[in-house]
C-alpha positions as CSV (number, residue, x, y, z in Angstrom):
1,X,23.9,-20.4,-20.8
2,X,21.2,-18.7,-18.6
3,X,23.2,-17.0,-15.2
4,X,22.3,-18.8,-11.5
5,X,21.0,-15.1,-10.6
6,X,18.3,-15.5,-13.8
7,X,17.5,-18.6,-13.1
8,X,17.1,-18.1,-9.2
9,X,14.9,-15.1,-9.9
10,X,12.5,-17.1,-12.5
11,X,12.4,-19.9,-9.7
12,X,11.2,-17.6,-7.3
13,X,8.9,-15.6,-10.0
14,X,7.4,-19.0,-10.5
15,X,6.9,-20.3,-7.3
16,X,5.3,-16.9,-6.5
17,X,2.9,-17.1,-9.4
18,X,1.7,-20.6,-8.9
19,X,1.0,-19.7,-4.6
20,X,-0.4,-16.3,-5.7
21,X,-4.3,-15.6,-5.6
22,X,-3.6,-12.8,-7.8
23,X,-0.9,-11.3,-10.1
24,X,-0.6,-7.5,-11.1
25,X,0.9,-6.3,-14.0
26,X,1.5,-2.4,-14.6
27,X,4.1,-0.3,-16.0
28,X,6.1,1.8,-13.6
29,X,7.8,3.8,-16.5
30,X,7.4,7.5,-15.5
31,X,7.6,7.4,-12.0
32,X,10.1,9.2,-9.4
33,X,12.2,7.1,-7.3
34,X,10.0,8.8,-4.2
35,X,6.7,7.6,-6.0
36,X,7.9,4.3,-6.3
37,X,9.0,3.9,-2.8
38,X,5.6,5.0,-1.8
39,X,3.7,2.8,-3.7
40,X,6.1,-0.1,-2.4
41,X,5.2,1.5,1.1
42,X,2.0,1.2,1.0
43,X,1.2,-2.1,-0.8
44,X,4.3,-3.4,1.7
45,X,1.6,-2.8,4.4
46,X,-1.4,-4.8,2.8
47,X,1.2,-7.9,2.6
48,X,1.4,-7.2,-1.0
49,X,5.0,-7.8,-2.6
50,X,5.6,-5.5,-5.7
51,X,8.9,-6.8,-7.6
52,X,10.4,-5.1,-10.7
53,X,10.9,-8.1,-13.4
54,X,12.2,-8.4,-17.3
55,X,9.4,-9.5,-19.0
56,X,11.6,-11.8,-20.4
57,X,12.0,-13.4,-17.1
58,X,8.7,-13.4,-16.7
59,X,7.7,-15.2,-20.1
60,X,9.7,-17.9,-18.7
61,X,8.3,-18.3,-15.5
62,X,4.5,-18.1,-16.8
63,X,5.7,-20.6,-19.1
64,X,7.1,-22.8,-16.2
65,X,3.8,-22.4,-14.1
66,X,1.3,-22.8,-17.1
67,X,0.1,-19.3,-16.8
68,X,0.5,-19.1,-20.6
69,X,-2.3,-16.5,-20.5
70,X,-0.6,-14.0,-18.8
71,X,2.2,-13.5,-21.7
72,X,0.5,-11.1,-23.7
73,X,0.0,-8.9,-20.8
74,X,3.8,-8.5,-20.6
75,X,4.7,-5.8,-23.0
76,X,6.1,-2.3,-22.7
């Protein structure tokens, strides 16, 4: 049985995906924690939200919100 903190962050995964003009998939793998806090910096001040997610998570909420196309992109 799936945990209420999985299934609250595919909710919110989904919801995001079906309001979203635009998704952006990239791996982060590689980068120091200062990097990352940059990058978050910066996109934080175009309005962008960058979240960390299990692809497996994600599977389920592309599934959820018919974005069925984006599964193969979620690898690595």
């Amino acid at each position: 049985m799936p945990k209420p903190q999985k299934i609250e962050a595919v909710k919110e995964l989904k919801e995001r995906l079906e309001n979203s003009d635009a998704a952006l998939f990239a791996e982060y793998r590689g980068l120091k924690v200062q990097e990352m806090k940059e990058v978050r910096r910066t996109l934080a001040t175009g309005g962008t939200h960058l979240k960390v997610v299990k692809n497996t998570l994600s599977k389920i909420a592309a599934t959820q919100a018919k974005l069925e196309d984006l599964i193969p992109l979620l690898q690595g």
